[in-house]
N, C-alpha and C positions, 0 to 999 in steps of 0.2 A: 504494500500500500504506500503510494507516494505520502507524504505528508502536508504539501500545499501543490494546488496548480496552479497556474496562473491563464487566466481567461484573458479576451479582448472585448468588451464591450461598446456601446456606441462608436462601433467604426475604430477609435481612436485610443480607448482608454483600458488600458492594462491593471489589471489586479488579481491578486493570491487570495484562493482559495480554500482553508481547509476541509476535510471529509467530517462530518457528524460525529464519528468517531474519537477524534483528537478531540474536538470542542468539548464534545463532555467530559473527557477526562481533565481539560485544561480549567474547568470551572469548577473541578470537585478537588483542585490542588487547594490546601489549606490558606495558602495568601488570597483564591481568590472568591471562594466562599460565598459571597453574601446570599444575601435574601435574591437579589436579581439575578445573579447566576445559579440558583437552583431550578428559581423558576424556567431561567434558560432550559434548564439539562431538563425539567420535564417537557417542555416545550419542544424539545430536539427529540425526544424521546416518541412522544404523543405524534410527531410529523413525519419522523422517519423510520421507525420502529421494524416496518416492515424489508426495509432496505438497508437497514447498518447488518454489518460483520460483527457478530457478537464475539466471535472467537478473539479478531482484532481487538475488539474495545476489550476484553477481559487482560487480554496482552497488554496492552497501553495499562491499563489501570493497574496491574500488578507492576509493570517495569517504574512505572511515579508513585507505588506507595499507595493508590486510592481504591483500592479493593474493599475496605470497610466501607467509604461513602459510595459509592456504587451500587453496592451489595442490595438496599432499599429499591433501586428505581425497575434493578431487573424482573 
């Protein structure tokens, strides 16, 4: 799994992408926590659910440590 692409939008404008995946684990890291970013991970969760690599996201979350905060949402 890449970790960002980078698209072209309107013609002219470039920007990186993360996959569902990474986001939610990068919001269940302890600095970034809050109330907004859980609502985030349900929100990624609720929209994408049928389409994440759960194997992936369990990877990611055990490699940063977030397998307890995780553990809820699955």
């Amino acid at each position: 799994m890449n970790t960002k692409v980078q698209v072209t939008i309107l013609d002219d404008l470039s920007v990186w992408l993360t996959p569902p995946e990474l986001q939610i684990v990068a919001k269940l890291l302890p600095e970034m926590s809050s109330e907004k970013d859980i609502l985030d991970v349900k929100n990624i969760l609720l929209n994408y659910r049928e389409n994440l690599d759960t194997k992936m996201l369990k990877k990611l979350a055990q490699k940063f440590n977030v397998e307890k905060e995780l553990k809820p949402f699955l």
